[in-house]
C-alpha positions in Angstrom: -46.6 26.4 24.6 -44.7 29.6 23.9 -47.7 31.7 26.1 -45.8 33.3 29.3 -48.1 31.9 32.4 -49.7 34.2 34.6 -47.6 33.2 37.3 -44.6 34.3 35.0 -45.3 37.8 34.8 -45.3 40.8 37.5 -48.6 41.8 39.0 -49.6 45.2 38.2 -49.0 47.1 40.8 -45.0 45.4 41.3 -44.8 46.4 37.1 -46.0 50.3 37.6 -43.2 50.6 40.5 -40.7 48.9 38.6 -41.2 51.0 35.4 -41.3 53.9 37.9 -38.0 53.1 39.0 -36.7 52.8 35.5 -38.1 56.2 34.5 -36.6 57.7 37.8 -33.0 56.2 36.5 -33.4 57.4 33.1 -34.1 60.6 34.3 -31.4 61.2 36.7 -28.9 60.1 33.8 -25.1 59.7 34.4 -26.0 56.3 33.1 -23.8 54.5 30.2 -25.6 54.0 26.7 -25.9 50.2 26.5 -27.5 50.6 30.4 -29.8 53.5 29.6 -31.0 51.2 26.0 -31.6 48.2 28.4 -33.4 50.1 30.7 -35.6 52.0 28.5 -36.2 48.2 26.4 -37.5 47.0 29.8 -39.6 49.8 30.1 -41.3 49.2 27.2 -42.1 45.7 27.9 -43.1 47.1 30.7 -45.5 50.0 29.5 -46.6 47.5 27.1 -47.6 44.6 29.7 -49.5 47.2 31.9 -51.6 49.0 29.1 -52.7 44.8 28.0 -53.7 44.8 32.0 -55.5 47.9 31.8 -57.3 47.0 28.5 -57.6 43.5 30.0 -59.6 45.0 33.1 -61.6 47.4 30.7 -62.9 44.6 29.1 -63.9 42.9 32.3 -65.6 46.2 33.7 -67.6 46.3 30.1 -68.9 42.4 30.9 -70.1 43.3 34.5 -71.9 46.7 33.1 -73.9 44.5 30.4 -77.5 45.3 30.7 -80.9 43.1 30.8 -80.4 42.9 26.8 -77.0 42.2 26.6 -76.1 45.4 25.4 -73.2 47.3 27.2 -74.5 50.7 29.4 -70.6 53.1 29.0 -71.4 55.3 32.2 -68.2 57.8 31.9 -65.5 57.2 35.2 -64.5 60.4 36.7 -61.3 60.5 38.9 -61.8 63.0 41.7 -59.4 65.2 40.3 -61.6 65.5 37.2 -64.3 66.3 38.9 -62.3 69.1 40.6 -61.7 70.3 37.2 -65.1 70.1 36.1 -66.7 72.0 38.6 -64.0 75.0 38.5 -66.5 76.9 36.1 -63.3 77.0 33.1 -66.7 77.1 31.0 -68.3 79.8 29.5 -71.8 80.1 31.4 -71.4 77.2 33.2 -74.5 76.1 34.8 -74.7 75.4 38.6 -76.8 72.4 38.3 -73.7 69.9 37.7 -75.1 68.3 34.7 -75.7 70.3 32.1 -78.9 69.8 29.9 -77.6 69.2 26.5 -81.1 67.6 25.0 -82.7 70.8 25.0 -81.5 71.6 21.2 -79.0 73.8 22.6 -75.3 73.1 21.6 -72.2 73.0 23.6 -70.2 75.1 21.3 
C-alpha cells in the first residue's frame, strides 16, 4: 500500500497555517536559494493537499444536497463579504428587491 493514511497527513486547518507560515517566510526573504526552493516545494504539496480537501468536501456537500430524484439542487454559497458586495448597487439600475427577476425575458447585459 503506497496510499498515505489519513492519520499521515495534516488536518486542514494545521495545513492552511503551515502553508501560511511558509508564504509569510517566502515573503520576508533573506532566505538562501536551496531554503526558499524547499520551502516553496512544501508549499505546493501543501496547496495541492488542501485544494484535494476542499474538492473532497465539495463533493460531500453535493451528496447531502441530492434531491427526492437523485438529482443534485447547486444553490449558490455566498460569503458575507460577497453579499456586502452584492448589495453595494456597483450595478447599473440595480433593483432594491435583492433578487433580481431575470425570467422576465429581460437580459442582464
Amino acid at each position: 500500500m503506497a496510499k498515505t493514511t489519513k492519520s499521515d497527513q495534516p488536518g486542514f486547518e494545521k495545513a492552511l497555517a503551515e502553508l501560511d507560515q511558509i508564504v509569510a517566510k517566502l515573503e520576508k526573504g533573506g532566505l538562501a536559494l536551496n531554503e526558499s526552493l524547499a520551502l516553496f516545494e512544501k508549499g505546493v504539496k501543501l496547496a495541492r493537499f488542501l485544494r484535494e480537501e476542499l474538492d473532497r468536501a465539495e463533493r460531500k456537500v453535493e451528496i447531502l444536497l441530492k434531491d427526492d430524484k437523485g438529482g443534485t439542487k447547486r444553490v449558490p454559497f455566498k460569503l458575507d463579504s460577497e453579499d456586502d458586495e452584492d448589495e453595494g448597487g456597483d450595478e447599473e439600475g440595480g433593483e432594491e428587491s435583492g433578487s433580481p427577476d431575470k425570467e422576465g425575458g429581460e437580459l442582464p447585459f
